[in-house]
C-alpha positions in Angstrom: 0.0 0.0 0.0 1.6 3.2 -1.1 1.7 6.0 1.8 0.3 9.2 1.3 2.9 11.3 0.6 3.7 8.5 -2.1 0.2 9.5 -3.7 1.0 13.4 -3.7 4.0 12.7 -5.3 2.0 10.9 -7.9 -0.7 13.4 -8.6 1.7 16.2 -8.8 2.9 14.2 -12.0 0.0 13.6 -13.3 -1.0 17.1 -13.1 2.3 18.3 -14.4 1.9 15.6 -17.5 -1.7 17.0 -18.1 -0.5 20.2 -18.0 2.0 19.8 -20.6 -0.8 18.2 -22.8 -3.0 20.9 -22.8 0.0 23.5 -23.6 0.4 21.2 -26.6 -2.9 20.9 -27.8 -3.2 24.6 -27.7 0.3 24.9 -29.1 -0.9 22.5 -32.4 -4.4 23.5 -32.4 -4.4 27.0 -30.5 -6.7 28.0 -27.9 -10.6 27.0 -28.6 -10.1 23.6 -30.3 -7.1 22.8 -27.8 -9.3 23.5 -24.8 -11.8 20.8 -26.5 -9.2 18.1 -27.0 -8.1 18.3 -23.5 -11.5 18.2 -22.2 -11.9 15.1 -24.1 -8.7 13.1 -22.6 -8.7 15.3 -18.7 -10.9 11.8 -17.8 -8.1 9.6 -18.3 -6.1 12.1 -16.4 -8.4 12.2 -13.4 -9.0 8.9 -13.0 -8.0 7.2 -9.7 -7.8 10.8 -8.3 -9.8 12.4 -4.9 -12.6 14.3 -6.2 -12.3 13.4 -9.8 -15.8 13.4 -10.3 -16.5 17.2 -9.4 -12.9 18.6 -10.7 -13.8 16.4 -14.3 -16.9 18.3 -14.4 -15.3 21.5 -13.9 -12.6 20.6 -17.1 -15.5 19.4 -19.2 -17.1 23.3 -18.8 -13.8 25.2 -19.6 -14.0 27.4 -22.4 -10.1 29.1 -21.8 -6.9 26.9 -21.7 -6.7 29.2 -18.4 -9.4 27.7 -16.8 -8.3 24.4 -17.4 -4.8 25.2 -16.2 -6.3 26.6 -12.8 -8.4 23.5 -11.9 -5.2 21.0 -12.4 -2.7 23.7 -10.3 -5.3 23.9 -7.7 -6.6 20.3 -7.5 -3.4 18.2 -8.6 -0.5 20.9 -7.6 0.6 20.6 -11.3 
């Protein structure tokens, strides 16, 4: 069983890999569309994580990259 700092450490990662996603998507596909894209693949992200279900809700009505950003700092750390 992994300790809880052990699971910090993890969602930091997670949130720093999803963050780099979504600064790619809008890199490739710029701002509205990549905001889109990384609503579609945040689940995958969130899975396994505290409070998924309400912070996956909150990604899925972004409209900004910035909003999506803020969720992930302030949920995962990222």
């Amino acid at each position: 069983m992994r300790s809880p700092g052990a699971a910090q450490s993890s969602h930091l990662v997670i949130g720093g890999l999803a963050l780099e996603h979504l600064h790619g998507l809008v890199d490739l596909f710029g701002a509205r569309k990549g905001t889109l894209a990384m609503r579609r693949h945040a689940a995958a992200y969130l899975r396994g994580i505290p409070g998924a279900p309400s912070l996956r809700a909150g990604v899925f009505r972004a409209t900004a990259p910035s909003e999506i950003e803020h969720l992930l700092r302030v949920s995962l750390g990222g």
